[in-house]
C-alpha positions, 0 to 999 in steps of 0.5 A: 917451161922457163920464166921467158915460156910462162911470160910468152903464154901470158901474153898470149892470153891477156885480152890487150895483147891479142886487141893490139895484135888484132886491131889495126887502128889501135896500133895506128893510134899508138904509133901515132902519139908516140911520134907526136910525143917524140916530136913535142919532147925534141921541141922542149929539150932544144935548150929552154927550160921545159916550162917556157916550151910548153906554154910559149910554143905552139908547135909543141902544145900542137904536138901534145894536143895530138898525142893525147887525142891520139891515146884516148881514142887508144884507150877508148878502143881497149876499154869498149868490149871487143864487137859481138860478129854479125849473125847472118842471115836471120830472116831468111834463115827462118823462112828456110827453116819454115819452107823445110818443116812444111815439106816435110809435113806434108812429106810424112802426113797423108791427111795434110798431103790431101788437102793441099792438093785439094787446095791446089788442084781443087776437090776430086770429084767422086763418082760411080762407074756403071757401064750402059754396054753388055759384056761381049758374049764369051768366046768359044772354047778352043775343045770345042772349036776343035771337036767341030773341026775334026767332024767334017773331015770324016 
């Protein structure tokens, strides 16, 4: 890589540079105290001295108020570090985290599981099942439903 590669990368990677490139504003206020220190320096070069311009005329004490205004808020913007991106969603991110361990607790513990539904659906009721009826008598079997079928046909 040549001296021009080794600049380019430079350049690249100098925080000011990539601010310039990034940040709209920034530009906007260098273009505009560049214009406005063309125009107080196209005042003071019509052929006073340069010293008379600058205290006599008032268009080009405007144009320099302007200019210098401009680069501070320039520099203001490169010296203040570059704004940390807003976290999203915090709280609600939180409460999801919340909603999902407490699905799964209740998913993978059987003694939690219960007692929610105890909560929800109130205790279950326990209780002994004694039937009052009697068994129906057993059927007949089919050998000797058969040997009687067989005895009045001879």
């Amino acid at each position: 890589m040549g001296r021009a590669g080794e600049a380019a990368q430079a350049a690249r990677s100098n925080r000011y540079v990539k601010q310039m490139i990034e940040d709209e504003q920034l530009r906007a206020n260098l273009v505009a105290a560049w214009a406005a220190a063309r125009e107080a320096y196209g005042r003071m070069g019509n052929g006073k001295p340069a010293t008379k311009a600058i205290f006599d005329d008032r268009k080009v004490q405007r144009s320099l108020m302007e200019a210098a205004s401009h680069l501070r808020e320039a520099s203001q913007s490169l010296t203040q570090p570059p704004p940390k991106p807003k976290r999203k969603g915090g709280i609600g991110r939180a409460l999801l985290l919340i909603v999902v361990a407490g699905v799964l607790a209740v998913a993978l513990s059987e003694e939690l599981r219960s007692k929610v539904l105890d909560l929800l659906f109130g205790a279950e009721e326990e209780f002994d099942y004694s039937s009052t009826t009697t068994p129906p008598e057993p059927a007949p079997s089919a050998s000797a439903s058969e040997s009687e079928a067989e005895a009045p046909a001879s």
